[in-house]
N, C-alpha and C positions, 0 to 999 in steps of 0.2 A: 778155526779148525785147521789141524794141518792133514795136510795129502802127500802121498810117497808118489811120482809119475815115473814109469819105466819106458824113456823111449826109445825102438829098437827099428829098424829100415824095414821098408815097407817089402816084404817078401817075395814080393815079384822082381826087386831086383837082386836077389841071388841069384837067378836065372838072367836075366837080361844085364843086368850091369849099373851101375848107376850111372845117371841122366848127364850129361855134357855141365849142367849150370849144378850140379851138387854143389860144389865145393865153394863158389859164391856164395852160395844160400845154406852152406855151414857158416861161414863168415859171419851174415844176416844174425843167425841166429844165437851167434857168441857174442852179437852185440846188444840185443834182445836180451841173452843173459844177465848182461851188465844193468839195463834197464831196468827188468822186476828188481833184482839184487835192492838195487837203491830206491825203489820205490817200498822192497819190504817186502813184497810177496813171495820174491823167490829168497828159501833160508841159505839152500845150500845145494852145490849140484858136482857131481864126478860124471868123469868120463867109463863107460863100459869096458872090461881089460877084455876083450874081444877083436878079430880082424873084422869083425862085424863093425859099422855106424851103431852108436849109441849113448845113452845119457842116463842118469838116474836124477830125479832133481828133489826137492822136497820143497813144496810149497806152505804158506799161509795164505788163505785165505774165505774171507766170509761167508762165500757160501759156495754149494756144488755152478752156481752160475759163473762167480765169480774165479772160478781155478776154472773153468773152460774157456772164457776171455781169456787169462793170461796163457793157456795152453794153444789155444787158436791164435795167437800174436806169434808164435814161431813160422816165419817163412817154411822149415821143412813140414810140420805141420800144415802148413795154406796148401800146399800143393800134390800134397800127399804123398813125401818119401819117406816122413818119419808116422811111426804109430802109437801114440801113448796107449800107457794102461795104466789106469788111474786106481791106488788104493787110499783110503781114505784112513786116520791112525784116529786112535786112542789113548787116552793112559795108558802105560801099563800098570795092571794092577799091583807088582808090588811096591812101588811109588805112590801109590794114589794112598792119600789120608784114609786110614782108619776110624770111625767114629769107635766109643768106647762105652 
């Protein structure tokens, strides 16, 4: 199954700023990218056109467990500066076979 994940900074640092180790721990997690990438579970990910921190990614994977391992594997994630929000996709229906 695939999942759309939107992740956007964790809202307290608009206010406060982000943390001294961010930008290591974006690092972390563009190499993280590269990992699912080639394992398969991550299909495809853009960067948010935002001054904001953020990602859009689309994942595969087998099940609602198995996309929260891979979402929990991001360093900004572990620590909590980034915040997914997980939607889960479907067909769209005018692609989906018609029976007749």
């Amino acid at each position: 199954m695939q999942y759309l994940a939107i992740f956007t900074s964790n809202p307290k640092f608009k206010t406060d700023g982000m943390p001294s180790d961010f930008q290591q721990r974006e690092l972390e997690d563009e190499a993280q990218v590269q990992v699912l990438y080639a394992e398969g579970g991550l299909r495809q990910a853009w960067a948010l056109d935002t001054k904001d921190h953020g990602a859009v990614v689309l994942f595969e994977a087998e099940s609602p467990e198995h996309l929260q391992k891979m979402i929990d594997s991001f360093p900004l994630v572990e620590v909590g500066y980034s915040v997914p929000q997980v939607l889960p996709l479907a067909p769209y229906p005018a692609f989906a076979k018609k029976s007749v």
